[in-house]
C-alpha positions in Angstrom: 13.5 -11.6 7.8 10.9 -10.1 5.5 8.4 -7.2 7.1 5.4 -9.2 7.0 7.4 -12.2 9.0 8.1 -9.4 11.6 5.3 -7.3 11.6 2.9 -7.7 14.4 -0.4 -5.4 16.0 2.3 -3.1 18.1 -0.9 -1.1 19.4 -3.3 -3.4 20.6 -3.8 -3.2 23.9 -4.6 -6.0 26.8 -8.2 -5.4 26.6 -8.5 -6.6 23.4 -6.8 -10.0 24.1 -9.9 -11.0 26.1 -12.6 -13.0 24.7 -15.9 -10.7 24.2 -18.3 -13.4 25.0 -22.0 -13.1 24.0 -21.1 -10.0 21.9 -21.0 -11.5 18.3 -17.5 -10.4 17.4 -15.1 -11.0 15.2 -11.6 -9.4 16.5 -7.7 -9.2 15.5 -5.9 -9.5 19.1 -2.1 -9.4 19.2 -0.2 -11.4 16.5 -2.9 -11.7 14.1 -4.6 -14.8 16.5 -8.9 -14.3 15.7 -10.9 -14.6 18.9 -14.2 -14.9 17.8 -17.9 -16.2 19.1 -20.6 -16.9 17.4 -22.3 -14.5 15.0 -25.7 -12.5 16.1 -28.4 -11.9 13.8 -27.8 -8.5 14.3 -24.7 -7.6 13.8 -22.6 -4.0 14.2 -19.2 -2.8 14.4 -16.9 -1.8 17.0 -13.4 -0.6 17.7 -11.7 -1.5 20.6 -8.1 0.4 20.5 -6.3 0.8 17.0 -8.3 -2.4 16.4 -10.8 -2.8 13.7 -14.5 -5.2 14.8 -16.1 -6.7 12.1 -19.4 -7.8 12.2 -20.9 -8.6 8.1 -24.7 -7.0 7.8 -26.6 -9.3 6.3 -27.8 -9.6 2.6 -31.1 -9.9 1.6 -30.8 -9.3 -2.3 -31.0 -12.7 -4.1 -29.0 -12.8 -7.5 -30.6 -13.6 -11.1 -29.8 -16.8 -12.3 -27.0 -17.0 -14.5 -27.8 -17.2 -18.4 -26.3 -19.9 -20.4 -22.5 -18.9 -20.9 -21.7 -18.1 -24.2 -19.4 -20.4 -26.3 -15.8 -18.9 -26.1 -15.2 -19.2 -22.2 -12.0 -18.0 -20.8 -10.8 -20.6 -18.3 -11.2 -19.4 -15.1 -12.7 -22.4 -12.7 -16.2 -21.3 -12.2 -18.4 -22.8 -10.0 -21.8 -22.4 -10.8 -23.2 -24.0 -7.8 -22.3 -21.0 -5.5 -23.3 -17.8 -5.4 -21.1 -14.9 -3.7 -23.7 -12.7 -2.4 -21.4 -10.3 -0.3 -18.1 -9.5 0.7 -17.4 -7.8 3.9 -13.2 -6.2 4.3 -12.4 -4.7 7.4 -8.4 -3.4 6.7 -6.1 -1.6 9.0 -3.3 0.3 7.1 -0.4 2.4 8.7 1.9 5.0 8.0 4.9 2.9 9.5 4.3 -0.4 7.2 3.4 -1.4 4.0 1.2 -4.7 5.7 -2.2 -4.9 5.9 -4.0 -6.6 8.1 -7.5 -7.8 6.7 -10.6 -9.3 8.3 -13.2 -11.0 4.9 -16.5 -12.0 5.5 -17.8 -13.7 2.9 -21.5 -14.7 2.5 -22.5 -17.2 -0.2 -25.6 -18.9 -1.9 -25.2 -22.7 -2.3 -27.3 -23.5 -5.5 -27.1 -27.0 -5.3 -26.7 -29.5 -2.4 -24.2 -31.9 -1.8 -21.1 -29.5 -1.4 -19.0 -29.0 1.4 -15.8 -26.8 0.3 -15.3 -22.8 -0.5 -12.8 -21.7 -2.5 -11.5 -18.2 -3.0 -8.8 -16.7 -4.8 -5.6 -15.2 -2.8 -1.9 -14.7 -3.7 0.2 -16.3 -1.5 3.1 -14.9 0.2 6.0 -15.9 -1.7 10.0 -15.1 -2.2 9.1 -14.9 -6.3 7.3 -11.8 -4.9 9.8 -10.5 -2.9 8.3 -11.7 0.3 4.7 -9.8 -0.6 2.0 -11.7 -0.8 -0.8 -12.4 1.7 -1.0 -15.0 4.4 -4.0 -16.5 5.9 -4.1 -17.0 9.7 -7.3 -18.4 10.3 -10.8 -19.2 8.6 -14.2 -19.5 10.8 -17.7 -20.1 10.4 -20.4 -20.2 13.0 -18.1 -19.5 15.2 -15.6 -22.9 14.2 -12.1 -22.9 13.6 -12.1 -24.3 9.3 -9.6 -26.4 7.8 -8.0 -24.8 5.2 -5.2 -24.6 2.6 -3.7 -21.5 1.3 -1.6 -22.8 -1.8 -1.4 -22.2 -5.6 -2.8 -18.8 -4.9 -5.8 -20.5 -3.7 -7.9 -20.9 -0.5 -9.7 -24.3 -0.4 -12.1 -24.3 2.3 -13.5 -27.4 4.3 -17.0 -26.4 6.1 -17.0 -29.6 8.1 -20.4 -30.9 6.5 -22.5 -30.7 3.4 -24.4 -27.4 2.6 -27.8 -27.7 1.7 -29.4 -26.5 -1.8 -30.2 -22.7 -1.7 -28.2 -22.7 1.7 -26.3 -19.7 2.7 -23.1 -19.4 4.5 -21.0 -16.9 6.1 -17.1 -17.7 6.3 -14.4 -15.2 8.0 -11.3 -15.0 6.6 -8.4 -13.7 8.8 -5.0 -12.7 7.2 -2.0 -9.9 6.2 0.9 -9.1 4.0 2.1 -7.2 1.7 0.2 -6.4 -1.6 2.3 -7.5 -4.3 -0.1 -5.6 -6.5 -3.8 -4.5 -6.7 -3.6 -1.9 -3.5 -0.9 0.4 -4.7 0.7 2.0 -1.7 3.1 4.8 -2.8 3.3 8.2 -3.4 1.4 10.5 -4.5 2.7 12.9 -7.8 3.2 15.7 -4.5 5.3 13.5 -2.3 2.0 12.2 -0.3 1.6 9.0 1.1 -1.2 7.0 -0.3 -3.5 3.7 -0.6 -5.0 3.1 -3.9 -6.6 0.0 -5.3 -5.9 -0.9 -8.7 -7.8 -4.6 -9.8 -8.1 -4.6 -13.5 -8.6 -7.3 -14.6 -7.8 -10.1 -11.7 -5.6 -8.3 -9.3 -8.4 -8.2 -6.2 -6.7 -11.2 -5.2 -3.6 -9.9 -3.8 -5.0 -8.2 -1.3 -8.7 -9.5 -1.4 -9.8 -12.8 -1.2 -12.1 -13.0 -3.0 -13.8 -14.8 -6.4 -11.6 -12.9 -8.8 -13.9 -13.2 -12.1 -16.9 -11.2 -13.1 -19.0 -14.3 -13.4 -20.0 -14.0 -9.9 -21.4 -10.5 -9.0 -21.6 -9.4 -5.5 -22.5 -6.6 -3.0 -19.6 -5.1 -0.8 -17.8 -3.0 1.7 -15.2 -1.5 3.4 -14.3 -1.0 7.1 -11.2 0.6 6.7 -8.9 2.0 10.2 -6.2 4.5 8.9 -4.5 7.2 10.4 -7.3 10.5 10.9 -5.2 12.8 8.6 -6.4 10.6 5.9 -9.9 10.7 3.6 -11.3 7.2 2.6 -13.2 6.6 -0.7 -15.2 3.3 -2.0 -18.4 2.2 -3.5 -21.5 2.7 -2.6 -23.0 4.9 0.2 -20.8 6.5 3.6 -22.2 4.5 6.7 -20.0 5.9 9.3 -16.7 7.7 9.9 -15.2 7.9 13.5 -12.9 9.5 15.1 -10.4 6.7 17.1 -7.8 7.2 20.1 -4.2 7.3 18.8 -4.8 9.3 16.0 -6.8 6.2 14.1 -9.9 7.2 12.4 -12.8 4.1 11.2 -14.5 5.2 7.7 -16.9 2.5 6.5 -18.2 2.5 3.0 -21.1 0.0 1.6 -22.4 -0.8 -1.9 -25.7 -2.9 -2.2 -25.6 -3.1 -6.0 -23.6 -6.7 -7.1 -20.6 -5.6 -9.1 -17.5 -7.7 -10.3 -14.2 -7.8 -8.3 -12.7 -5.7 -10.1 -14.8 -2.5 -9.7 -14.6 -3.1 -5.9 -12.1 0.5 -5.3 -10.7 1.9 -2.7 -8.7 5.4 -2.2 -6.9 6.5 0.6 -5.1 10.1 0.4 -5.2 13.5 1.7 -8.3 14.6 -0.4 -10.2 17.6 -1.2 -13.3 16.7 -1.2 -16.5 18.5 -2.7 -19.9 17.4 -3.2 -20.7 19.1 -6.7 -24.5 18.3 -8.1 -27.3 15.8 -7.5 -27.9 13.5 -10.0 -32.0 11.7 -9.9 -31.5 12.2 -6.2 -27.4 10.8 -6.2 -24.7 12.8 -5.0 -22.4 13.8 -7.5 -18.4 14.0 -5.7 -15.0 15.5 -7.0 -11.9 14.0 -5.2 -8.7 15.3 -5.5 -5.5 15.6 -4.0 -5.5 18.5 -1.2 -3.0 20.7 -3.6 -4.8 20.4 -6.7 -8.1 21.6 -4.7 -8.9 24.4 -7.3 -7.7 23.2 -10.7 -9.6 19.5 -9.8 -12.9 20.7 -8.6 -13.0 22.9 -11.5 -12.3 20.2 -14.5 -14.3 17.6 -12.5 -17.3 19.7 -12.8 -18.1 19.1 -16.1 -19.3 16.5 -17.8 -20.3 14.4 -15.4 -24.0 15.5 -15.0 -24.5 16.2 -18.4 -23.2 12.2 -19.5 -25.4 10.9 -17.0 -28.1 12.5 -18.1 -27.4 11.2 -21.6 -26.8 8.2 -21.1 -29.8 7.5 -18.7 -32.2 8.9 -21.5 -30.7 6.8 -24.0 -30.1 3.8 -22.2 -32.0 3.2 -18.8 -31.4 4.1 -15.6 -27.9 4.6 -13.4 -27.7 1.8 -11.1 -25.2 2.9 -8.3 -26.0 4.9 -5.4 -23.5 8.3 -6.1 -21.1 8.8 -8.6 -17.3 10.2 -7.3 -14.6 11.1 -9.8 -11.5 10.7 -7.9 -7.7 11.6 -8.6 -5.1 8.6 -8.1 -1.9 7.5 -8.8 -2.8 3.7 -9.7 -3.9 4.4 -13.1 -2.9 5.8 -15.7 -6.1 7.1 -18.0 -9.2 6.2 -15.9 -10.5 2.8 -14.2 -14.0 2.9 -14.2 -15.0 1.1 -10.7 -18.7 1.0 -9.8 -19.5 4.5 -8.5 -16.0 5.9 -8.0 -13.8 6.4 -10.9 -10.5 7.0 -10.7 -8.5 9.3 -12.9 -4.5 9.3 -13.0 -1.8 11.6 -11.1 -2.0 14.1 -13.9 -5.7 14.1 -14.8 -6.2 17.8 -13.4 -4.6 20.2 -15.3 -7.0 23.4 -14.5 -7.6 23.5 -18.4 -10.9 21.4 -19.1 -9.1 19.9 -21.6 -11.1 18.4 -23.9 -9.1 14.7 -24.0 -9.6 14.0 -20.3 -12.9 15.5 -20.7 -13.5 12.8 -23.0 -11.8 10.1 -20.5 -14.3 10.8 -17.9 -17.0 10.3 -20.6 -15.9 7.1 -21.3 -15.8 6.0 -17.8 -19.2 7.5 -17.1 -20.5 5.6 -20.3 -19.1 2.2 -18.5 -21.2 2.7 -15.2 -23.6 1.2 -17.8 -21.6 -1.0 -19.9 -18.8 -3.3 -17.9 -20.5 -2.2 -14.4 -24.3 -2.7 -14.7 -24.2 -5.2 -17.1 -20.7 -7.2 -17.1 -19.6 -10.3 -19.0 -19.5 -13.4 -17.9 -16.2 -14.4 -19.4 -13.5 -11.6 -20.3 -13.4 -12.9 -24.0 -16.6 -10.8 -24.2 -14.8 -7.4 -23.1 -16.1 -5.8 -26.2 -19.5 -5.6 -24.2 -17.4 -3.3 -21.9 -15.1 -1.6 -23.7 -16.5 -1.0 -27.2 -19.4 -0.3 -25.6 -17.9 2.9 -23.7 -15.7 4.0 -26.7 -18.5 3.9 -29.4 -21.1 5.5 -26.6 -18.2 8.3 -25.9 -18.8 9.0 -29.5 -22.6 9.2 -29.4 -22.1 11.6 -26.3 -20.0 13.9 -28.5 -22.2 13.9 -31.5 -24.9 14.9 -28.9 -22.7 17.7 -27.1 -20.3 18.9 -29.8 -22.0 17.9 -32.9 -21.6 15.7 -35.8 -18.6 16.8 -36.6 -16.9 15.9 -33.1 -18.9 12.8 -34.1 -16.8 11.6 -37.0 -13.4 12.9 -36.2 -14.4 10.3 -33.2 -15.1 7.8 -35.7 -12.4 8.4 -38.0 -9.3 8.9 -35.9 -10.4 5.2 -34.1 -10.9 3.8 -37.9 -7.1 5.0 -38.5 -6.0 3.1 -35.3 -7.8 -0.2 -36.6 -6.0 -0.1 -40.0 -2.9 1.0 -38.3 -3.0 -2.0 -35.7 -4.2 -4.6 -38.2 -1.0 -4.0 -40.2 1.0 -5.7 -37.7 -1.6 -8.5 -36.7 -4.2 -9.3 -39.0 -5.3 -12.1 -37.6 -6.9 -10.5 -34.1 -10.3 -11.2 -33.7 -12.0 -9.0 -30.8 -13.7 -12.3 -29.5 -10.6 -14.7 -28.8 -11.0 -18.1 -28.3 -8.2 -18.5 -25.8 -6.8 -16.1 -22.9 -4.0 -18.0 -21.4 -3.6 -14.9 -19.0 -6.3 -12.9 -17.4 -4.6 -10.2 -15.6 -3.7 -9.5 -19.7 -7.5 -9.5 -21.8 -7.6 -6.2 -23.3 -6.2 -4.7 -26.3 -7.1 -1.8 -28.2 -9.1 -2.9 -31.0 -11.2 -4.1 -28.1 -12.0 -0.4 -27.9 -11.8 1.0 -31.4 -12.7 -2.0 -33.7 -15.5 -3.4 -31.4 -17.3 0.6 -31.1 -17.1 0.5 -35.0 -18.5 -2.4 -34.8 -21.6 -1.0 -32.7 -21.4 1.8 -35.1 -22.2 -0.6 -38.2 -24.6 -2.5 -36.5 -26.5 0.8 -35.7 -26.7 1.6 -39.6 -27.4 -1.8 -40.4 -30.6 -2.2 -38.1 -31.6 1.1 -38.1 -31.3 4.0 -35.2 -34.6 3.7 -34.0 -34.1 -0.4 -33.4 -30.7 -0.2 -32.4 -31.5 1.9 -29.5 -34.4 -0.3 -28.7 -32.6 -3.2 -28.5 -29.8 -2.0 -26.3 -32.4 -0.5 -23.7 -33.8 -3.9 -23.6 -31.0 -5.9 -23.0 -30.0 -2.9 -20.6 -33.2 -3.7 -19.1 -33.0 -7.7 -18.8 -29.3 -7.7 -17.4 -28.8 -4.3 -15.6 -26.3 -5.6 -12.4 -26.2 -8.7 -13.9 -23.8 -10.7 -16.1 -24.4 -11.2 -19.8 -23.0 -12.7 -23.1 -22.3 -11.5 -26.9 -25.1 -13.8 -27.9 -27.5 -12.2 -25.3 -26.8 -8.8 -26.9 -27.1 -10.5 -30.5 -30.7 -12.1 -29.2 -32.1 -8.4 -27.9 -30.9 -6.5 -31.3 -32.4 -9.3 -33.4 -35.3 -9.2 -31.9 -35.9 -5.2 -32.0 -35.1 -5.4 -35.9 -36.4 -8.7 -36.9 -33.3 -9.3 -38.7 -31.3 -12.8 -38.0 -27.7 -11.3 -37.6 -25.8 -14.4 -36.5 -23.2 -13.4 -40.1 -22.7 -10.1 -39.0 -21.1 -10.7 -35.8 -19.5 -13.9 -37.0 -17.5 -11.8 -39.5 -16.7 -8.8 -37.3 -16.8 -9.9 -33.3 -15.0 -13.9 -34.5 -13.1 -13.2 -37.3 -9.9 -11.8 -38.0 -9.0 -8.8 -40.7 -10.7 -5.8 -41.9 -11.4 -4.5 -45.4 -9.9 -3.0 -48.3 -11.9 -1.4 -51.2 -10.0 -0.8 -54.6 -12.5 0.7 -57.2 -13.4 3.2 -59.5 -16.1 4.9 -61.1 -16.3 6.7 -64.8 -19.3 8.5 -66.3 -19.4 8.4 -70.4 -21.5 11.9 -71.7 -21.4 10.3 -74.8 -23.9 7.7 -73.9 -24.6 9.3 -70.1 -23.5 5.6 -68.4 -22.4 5.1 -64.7 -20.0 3.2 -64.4 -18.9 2.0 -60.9 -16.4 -1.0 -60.0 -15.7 -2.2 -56.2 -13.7 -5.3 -55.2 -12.3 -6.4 -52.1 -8.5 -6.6 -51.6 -7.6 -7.5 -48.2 -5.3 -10.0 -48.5 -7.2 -13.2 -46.5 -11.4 -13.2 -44.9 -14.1 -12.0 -46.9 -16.8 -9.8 -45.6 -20.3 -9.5 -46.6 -20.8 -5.1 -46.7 -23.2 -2.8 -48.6 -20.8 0.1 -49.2 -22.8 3.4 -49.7 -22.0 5.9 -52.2 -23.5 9.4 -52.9 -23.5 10.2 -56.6 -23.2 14.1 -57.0 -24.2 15.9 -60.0 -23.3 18.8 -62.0 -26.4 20.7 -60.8 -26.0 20.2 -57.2 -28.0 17.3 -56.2 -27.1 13.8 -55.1 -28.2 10.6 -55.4 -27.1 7.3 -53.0 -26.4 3.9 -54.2 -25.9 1.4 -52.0 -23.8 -1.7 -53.3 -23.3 -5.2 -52.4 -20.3 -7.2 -51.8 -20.2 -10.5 -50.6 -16.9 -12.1 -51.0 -13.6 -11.1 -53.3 -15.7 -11.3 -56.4 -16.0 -8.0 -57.9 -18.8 -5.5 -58.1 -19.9 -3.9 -61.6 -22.5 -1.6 -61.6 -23.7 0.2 -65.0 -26.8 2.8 -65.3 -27.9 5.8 -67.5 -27.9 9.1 -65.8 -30.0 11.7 -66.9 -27.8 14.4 -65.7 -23.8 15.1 -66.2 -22.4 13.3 -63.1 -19.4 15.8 -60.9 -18.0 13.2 -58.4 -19.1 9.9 -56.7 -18.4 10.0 -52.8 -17.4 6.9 -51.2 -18.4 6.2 -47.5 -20.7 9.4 -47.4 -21.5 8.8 -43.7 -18.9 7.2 -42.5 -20.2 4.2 -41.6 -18.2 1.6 -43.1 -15.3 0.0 -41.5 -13.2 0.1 -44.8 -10.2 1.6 -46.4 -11.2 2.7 -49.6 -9.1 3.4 -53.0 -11.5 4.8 -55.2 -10.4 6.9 -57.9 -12.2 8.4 -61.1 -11.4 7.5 -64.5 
C-alpha cells in the first residue's frame, strides 16, 4: 500500500472533529473528511492543533478584459467565459512524509451566463506515477457538498445551478498526495530537508489545482503549516507567522498582483534571511541556505537594485510588492516567479561572478517581461524570454559598457548559427506545441533578443523605447499577444512592420552573406557585391557597411537585399579606399563572408 493510501492527520486532536458552527470555517478533521459551514463575509484564519483553517479574503480587483488571442494558439482548453480571480492554498507539510495535505479556495468571475460547471487542472494519483499524484476528497461551495470528477488529470465541477453573467463564485477544494512534480521535496546541496516549488511551464497542477495556463491571471496565497525550524517564502507581502503547539509554525504569504500559475512559488528551508535595500518603497530580500549565510548575502547584493532601477526608467514601473532572490535546489539557472526568484543549489559562490550576476539580471528583467505582462498562449514565449535576454544586454551596455554590450550580442549570434545548423527549419513562433510542460528552446532566448535588437535599429532607439513603454503601459499584469506588441511599435514609428516579424518571429532559417568588395585607383570605383546564400527563406535586410579610407575617415552605406538576387553596387570615390567593414554595429543577424579582391 502506497504512502498516500496510508497516510492519515496522526495529530489532529478530538477538538477538531467537532463541527465549528457559526464560525465560517473551512477545516481538515481526521482522515482528510472537510467539515465545513457556511462562509462569512469576513473571513480569517485559525489553527486549531497541527491543523491548518482556511478562510479565502476576498477579492475586490476586477481583471482587464482579454484582447483578441493572437492567431497561433497552443491548445490548451480555455475558457473565456470565466475568470480566475484568486487562489487561496492552505498546505500542511511534514518532516515524516512526503504527502501534502491541501485546502484551495478558488474564487472566479463568470463572464457570461448560462454556465453551471468549474473545471481546474490536477494530476491524478496514479500507479504510472508511482502512486504520487493528488486525490481529491471533497469540493464545496456555500457551504454544499459538489459533485465532482477527478479523472484525465482534470477536476470537472457541478455547482448544482446556473451562474449568472458577471457572477462570482467561491469553490473549496479539499485534497492530498504526493507531488509527482512541481513541489520538489528533497534535499538540499548540504544534506537539508527542503520544499521547493518548481511550475515551469504547467507543472502547478501536481500539487495545485488550479488553471494551469497563463491566459487566466490571478491573485494568490499561501497558508502554509510546517515544522517551526523551517523559513517560508512566496509572493507577495508576509501577513502573519505564528508560532503553533507541537513544534508547528503557520506562515501566510499573499500577492494582490494577478500572475500566471506558474510564477505562483513557494520555498521551504532552513534560510538565512536578510532584508538588504528598499526599492520605490519595496523591500529588497536575499534568501539563502543557513550555511551559505555569508558568501549569499554578499553575491545577492548586487545587482538587484541597480537592474530595477534600470529597468523601471526604461520601461515603467515594477509591479510586485518586494523583490526576494532566493537559493533553491529546484532549478537549475534561475526561475523567475513573480517577486521571488529562485536561483539553483550552486548559485552562491562568494565570488560575484559575473555569469550568475548576469542570471539574476535576466530574471530581474522578466519581473517585467513574462510576469507583468505574460502571453496569452506559450507559442508567444518570445515576449518572455527574448525579452529578458535582449534586455540583459541593454543592462550591460548600461553598466559595463558597449563593449559588454556586443560580446552579449555576439556570443548569442554564435549560438543561433550554431543551433540552426542542426534545425533550420525552427521558427520562434510555432504553430503547434503538442506538449506544454516542453515550450521553450533556446533560440527562444537568443534568436528572438536579436530579434528585438534589429527591430530597435530598424525603428529607431528613440521609438523603440516608446513603443515598449506603451505596450508596458496597456498590458502591465495583464496578458498580451505578438501582434499587440507589433500594434504598439508600429504605432510609435509609423512604420507598417507586419514583413518584419513575418520573416523573423514565423519563419524558419537565418542568413548568410557571401560578397566582396574591390576598389580600382585606376578609375577610383567602389565596387561592392552581396548575395544571400542560405540554402531555403529569403529575407528582406539593409546590411550596413562602413567604408574606411586611407586618410582615416569613414563613410556608411547601407544596402538592400530583398530576396537571393544579388546586390551590385558601383560608385567613384574621391579618396583611396583602406577596407570596407561589414556589420559595423553589429546589428545584423547574419553570417557574413566578405572578402576583398
Amino acid at each position: 500500500m502506497s504512502d498516500v493510501k496510508r497516510w492519515r492527520l496522526e495529530n489532529a486532536n478530538t477538538q477538531t472533529e467537532r463541527l465549528l458552527n457559526g464560525k465560517g470555517l473551512l477545516i481538515f478533521p481526521r482522515g482528510l473528511q472537510i467539515t465545513t459551514v457556511k462562509i462569512m463575509s469576513v473571513r480569517h484564519f485559525l489553527c486549531v492543533s497541527s491543523l491548518l483553517l482556511l478562510i479565502a479574503m476576498p477579492v475586490t480587483s476586477v481583471l482587464a478584459q482579454p484582447a483578441e488571442p493572437g492567431p497561433v494558439q497552443d491548445g490548451y482548453p480555455k475558457n473565456w467565459g470565466i475568470d480566475i480571480l484568486h487562489y487561496a492554498f492552505a498546505l500542511q507539510l511534514s518532516d515524516t512524509t512526503d504527502t501534502i495535505m491541501g485546502q484551495a479556495t478558488i474564487e472566479a468571475r463568470y463572464l457570461a451566463p448560462g454556465q453551471s460547471t468549474l473545471r481546474l487542472d490536477l494530476i491524478n494519483q496514479s500507479e504510472s506515477l508511482r502512486g504520487n499524484g493528488m486525490t481529491v476528497k471533497r469540493v464545496l461551495m456555500d457551504g454544499r457538498d459538489l459533485i465532482f470528477r477527478h479523472e484525465d488529470d482534470q477536476i470537472f465541477i457541478e455547482l448544482g445551478r446556473e451562474v449568472m453573467a458577471h457572477e462570482r463564485i467561491e469553490v473549496t477544494v479539499g485534497y492530498y498526495g504526493v507531488p509527482a512534480t512541481g513541489l520538489e521535496i528533497g534535499l538540499t546541496k548540504h544534506g537539508d530537508r527542503s520544499f521547493f516549488s518548481d511550475n515551469w511551464s504547467s507543472r502547478a497542477k501536481n500539487w495545485l489545482p488550479t488553471v494551469d495556463h497563463p491566459y487566466d491571471k490571478a491573485t494568490n496565497e499561501f497558508i502554509i503549516t510546517a515544522p517551526n525550524h523551517y523559513q517560508v517564502i512566496s509572493n507577495g507581502l508576509l501577513k502573519e507567522e505564528t508560532d503553533l503547539v507541537d513544534g508547528m509554525r503557520l506562515t501566510h504569504w499573499k500577492n494582490s498582483v494577478p500572475i500566471a500559475t506558474w510564477l505562483y512559488v513557494l520555498g521551504v528551508a532552513e534560510f538565512a534571511v536578510q532584508y538588504v535595500d528598499v526599492f520605490d518603497g519595496k523591500s529588497i530580500q536575499t534568501w539563502v541556505y543557513k550555511q551559505d549565510r555569508d558568501a549569499g548575502f554578499y553575491d545577492f547584493a548586487v545587482p538587484t537594485k541597480q537592474s530595477l532601477a534600470f529597468f523601471t526608467d526604461l520601461v515603467g514601473p515594477f509591479s510586485y510588492e518586494k523583490l526576494a532572490n532566493i537559493q533553491s535546489n529546484s532549478v537549475g539557472g534561475g526561475m523567475e516567479a513573480a517577486s521571488a526568484i529562485f536561483y539553483g543549489d550552486r548559485s552562491v559562490t562568494g565570488t560575484r561572478d559575473r555569469r550568475w550576476q548576469h542570471v539574476i539580471v535576466h530574471e530581474v528583467a522578466h519581473q517585467w517581461f513574462g510576469n507583468a505582462v505574460t502571453e496569452y498562449e506559450w507559442n508567444d514565449l518570445w515576449l518572455s524570454e527574448g525579452f529578458a535576454t535582449y534586455y540583459t544586454l541593454l543592462f550591460r551596455a548600461h553598466a559595463y559598457g558597449r563593449d559588454d554590450f556586443v560580446v552579449g550580442l555576439k556570443n548569442a549570434r554564435d549560438r543561433v548559427f550554431a543551433y540552426y545548423e542542426d534545425d533550420y527549419d525552427f521558427r520562434i513562433i510555432r504553430e503547434h506545441l503538442p506538449d506544454l510542460n516542453n515550450v521553450s528552446g533556446s533560440m527562444i532566448y537568443q534568436k528572438a533578443a536579436w530579434v528585438l535588437h534589429m527591430l530597435r535599429a530598424l525603428v529607431g532607439e528613440e521609438a523603440y523605447n516608446q513603443g515598449v513603454r506603451t505596450y508596458y503601459a496597456a498590458y502591465k499584469d495583464r496578458n498580451a499577444s505578438t501582434g499587440d506588441f507589433r500594434r504598439h511599435i508600429e504605432e510609435a514609428s509609423g512604420m507598417k512592420l507586419g514583413w518584419f516579424f513575418d520573416q523573423w518571429l514565423y519563419q524558419g532559417g537565418v542568413v548568410y552573406l557571401d560578397g566582396y568588395w574591390q576598389y580600382d585607383e585606376e578609375s577610383n570605383e567602389l565596387e561592392i557585391s552581396l548575395r544571400q546564400t542560405q540554402p531555403t527563406y529569403t529575407f528582406r535586410i539593409a546590411p550596413v557597411v562602413d567604408i574606411v579610407y586611407d586618410d582615416g575617415s569613414k563613410e556608411r552605406l547601407t544596402l538592400e537585399l530583398d530576396g537571393n538576387l544579388p546586390m551590385e553596387h558601383r560608385s567613384k570615390v574621391a579618396k583611396s579606399v583602406k577596407e570596407v567593414i561589414p556589420d559595423p554595429d553589429t546589428e545584423l543577424l547574419a553570417r557574413w563572408t566578405f572578402v576583398q579582391r
